[in-house]
C-alpha positions in Angstrom: 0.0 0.0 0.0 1.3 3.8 -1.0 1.9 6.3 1.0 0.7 9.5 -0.4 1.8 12.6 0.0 0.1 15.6 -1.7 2.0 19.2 -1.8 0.5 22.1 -1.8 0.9 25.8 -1.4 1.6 27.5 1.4 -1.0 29.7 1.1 -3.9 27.1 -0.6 -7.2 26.8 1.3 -6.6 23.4 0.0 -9.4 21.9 2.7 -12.0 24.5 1.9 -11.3 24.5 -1.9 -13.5 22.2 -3.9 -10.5 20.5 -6.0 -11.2 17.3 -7.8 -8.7 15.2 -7.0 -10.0 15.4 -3.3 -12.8 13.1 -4.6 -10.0 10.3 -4.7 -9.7 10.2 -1.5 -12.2 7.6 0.1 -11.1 5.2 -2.9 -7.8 5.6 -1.8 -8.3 5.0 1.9 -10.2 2.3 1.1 -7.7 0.6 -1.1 -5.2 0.7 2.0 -2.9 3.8 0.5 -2.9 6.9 3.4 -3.1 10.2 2.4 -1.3 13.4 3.8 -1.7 16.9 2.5 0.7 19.4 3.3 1.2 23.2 2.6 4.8 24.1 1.3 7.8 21.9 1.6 7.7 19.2 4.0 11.2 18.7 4.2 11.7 14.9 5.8 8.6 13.5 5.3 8.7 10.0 3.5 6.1 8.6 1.4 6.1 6.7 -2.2 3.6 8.9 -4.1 4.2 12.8 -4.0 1.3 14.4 -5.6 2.4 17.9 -7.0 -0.8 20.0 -6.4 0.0 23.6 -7.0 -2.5 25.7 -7.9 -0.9 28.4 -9.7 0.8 28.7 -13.1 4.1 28.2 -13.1 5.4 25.4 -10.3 8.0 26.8 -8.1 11.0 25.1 -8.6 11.6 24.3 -5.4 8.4 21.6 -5.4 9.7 19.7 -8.4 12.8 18.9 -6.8 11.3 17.7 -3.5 9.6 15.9 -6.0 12.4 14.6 -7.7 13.3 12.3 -4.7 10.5 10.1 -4.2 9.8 6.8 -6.6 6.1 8.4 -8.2 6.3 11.8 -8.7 2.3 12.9 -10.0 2.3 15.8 -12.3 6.1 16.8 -11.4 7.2 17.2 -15.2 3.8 19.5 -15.8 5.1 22.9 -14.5 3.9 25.7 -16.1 0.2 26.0 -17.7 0.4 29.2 -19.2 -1.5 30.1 -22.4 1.8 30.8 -24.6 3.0 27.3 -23.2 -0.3 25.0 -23.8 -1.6 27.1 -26.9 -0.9 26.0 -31.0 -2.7 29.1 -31.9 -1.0 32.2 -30.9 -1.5 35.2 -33.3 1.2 38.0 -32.9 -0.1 41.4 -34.3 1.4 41.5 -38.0 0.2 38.4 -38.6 -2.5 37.5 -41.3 -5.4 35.9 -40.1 -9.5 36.6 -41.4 -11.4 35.2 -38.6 -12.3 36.0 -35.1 -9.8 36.3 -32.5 -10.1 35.7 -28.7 -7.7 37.6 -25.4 -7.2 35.8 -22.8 -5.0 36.0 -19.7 -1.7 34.4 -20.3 -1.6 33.0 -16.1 -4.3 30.3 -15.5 -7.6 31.8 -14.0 -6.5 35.6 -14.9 -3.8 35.1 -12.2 -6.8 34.7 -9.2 -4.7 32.0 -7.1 -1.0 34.2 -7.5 -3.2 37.4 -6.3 -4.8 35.1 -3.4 -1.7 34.0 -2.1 0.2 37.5 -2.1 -3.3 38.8 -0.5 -2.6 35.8 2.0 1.1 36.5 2.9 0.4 40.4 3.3 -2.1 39.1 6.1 0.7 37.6 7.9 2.9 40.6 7.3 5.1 38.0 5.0 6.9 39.2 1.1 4.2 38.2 -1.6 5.6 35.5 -3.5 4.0 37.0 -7.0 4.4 40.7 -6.4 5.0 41.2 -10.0 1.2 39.7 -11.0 -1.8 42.0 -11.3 -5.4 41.1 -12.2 -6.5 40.3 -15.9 -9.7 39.5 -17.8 -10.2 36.1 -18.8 -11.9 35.9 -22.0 -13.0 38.6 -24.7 -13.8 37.8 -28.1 -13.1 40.6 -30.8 -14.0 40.4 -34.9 -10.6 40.6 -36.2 -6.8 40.9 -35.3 -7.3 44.4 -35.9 -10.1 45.3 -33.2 -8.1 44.1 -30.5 -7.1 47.2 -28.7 -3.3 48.2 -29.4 -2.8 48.3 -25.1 -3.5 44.3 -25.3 -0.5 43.5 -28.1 2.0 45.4 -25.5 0.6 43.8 -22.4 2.5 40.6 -21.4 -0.9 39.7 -18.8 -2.6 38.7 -22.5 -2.5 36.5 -25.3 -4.4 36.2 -28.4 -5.5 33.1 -30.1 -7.8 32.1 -33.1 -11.3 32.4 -32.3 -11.9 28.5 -33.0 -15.2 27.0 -31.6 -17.3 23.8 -32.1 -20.8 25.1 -32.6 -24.1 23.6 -34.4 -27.8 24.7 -33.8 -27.6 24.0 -30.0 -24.9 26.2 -29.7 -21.4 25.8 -28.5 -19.8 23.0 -27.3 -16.8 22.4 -25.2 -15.2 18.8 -24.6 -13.6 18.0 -21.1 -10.8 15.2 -20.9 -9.9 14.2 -17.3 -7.7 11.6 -16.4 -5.0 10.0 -13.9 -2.7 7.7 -15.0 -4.6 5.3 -17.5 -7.6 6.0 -16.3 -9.8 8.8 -17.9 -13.6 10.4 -18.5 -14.0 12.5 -21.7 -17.8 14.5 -22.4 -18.4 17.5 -24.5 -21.0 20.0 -23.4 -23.2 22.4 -24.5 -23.8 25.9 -23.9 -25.7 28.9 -25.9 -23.0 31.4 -25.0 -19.8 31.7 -26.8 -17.7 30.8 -23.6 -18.8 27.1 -22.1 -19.1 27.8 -18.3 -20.0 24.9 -16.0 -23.5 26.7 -14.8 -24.5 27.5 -18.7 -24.5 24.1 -19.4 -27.3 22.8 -21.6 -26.5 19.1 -22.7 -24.0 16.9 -21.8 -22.8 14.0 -24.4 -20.4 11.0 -23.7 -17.1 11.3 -26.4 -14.0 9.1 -26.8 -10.6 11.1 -26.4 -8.9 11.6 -29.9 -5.3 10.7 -30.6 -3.6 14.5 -30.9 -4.5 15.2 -27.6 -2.6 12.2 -25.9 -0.1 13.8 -27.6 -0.4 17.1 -26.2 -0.5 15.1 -22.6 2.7 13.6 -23.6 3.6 17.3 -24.8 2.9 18.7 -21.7 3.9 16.3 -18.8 0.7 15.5 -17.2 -0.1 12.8 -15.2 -3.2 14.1 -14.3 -5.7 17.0 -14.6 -8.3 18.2 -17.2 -7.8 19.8 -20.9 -10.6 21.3 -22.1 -10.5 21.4 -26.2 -13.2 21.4 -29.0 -13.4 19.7 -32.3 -12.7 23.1 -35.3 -13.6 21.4 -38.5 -12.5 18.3 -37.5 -9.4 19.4 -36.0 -8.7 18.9 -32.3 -7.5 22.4 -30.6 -6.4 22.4 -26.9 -7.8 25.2 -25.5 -6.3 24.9 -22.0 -5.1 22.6 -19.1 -5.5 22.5 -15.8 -3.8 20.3 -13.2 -5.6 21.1 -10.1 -8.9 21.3 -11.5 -12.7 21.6 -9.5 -16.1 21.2 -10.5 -19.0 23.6 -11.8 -21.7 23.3 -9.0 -24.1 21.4 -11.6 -22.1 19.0 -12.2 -21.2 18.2 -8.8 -23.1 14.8 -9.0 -21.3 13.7 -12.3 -17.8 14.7 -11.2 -18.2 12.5 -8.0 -19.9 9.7 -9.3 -16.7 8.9 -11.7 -13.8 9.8 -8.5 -13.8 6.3 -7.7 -12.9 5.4 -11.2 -9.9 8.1 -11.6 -8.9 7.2 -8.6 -8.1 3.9 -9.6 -5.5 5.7 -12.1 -2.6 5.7 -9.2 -2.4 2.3 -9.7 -0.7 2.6 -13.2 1.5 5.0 -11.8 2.8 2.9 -9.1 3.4 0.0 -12.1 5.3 2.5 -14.1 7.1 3.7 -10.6 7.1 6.9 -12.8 
């Protein structure tokens, strides 16, 4: 049985915060593994799984080599989430390209969690350990390269991307891969607005997970978490990935009813001793 040890950081309200992979937990308890969550770096503590859940962009470096020691090392090689680092469609300004374009914020979440925790350390008169991050918008969709506003182009919080979404008469769609290890859900849901939110959704449909984006795992070192892509005449685009991801209130149900199932996914890991 494993000993699991899930980092965290310092500042995460990780026992308040509705993250998914707490879901795991009974289904690991009940397989005999023990779990222990820990804020920062618990510097001589042993276990045989250290689970690398830090909720903000960019991985401090100092978390992947504590990781480095141990014999499973979950998510340790996925560091840095970033738009300009997941994206394939990034659009500087002089290039040529008809269609729609969407800004988003370059840090995951427009930067919330990096603002939260430098909120948290000023409250115990502590440095912030982001003081170079200020807020950001998260999504605005514009007609054309040229109606983004010139302030966006010379604003390293943004990025702009192709405008690429799956749509048909129900409206937009948005398909969710989650997985640990080898074990995995995939659905695509439905919203009338532009941008799929979790408490717009509308239908929910049960899809199979396409070749290119096992690649893009691969790609981008994760052992677990959730991409979110859609289907752009035919062609899979990654719109972004997540390795601490939660769950949209109404679909609280469906994202517990398949922990037991991901949970299982450690087991693969501890095969690979990866």
């Amino acid at each position: 049985m494993a000993r699991i040890l899930v980092l965290t950081h310092e500042y995460d309200q990780f026992a308040e915060r509705g993250y998914m992979v707490k879901g795991c937990f009974d289904a690991w308890r009940r397989a005999g593994h023990s779990i222990q969550a820990v804020w920062g770096i618990p510097w001589g503590l042993e276990a045989d799984v250290v689970f690398v859940h830090v909720d903000v962009s960019v991985v401090p470096e100092e978390f992947t080599r504590f990781a480095a020691q141990f014999p499973v090392g979950v998510n340790r090689n996925a560091t840095d989430i970033r738009k300009h680092r997941v994206s394939r469609n990034l659009l500087r300004q002089e290039d040529h390209w008809d269609g729609e374009v969407i800004v988003k914020s370059d840090l995951n979440f427009g930067g919330e969690r990096e603002l939260h925790y430098n909120q948290m350390a000023l409250q115990r008169s502590r440095l912030p350990p982001y003081p170079s991050v200020e807020a950001a918008f998260t999504y605005s969709i514009y007609s054309s390269i040229a109606s983004v506003p010139q302030n966006i182009w010379a604003d390293p919080r943004y990025v702009v991307e192709r405008f690429l979404p799956e749509r048909d008469d129900r409206g937009y769609w948005l398909r969710c891969w989650v997985f640990f290890g080898d074990a995995e859900r995939c659905n695509r849901y439905c919203c009338p607005d532009p941008i799929v939110k979790g408490r717009n959704i509308i239908a929910r449909e049960q899809i199979a997970v396409p070749d290119e984006l096992r690649m893009e795992r691969e790609r981008l070192g994760f052992d677990y978490g959730k991409f979110d892509f859609v289907l752009h005449d035919g062609k899979v685009v990654l719109l972004d990935a997540n390795r601490t991801p939660g769950g949209a209130p109404n679909i609280t149900d469906l994202v517990r009813s398949g922990s037991q199932h991901l949970a299982a996914g450690i087991d693969s890991l501890l095969r690979r001793g990866k």
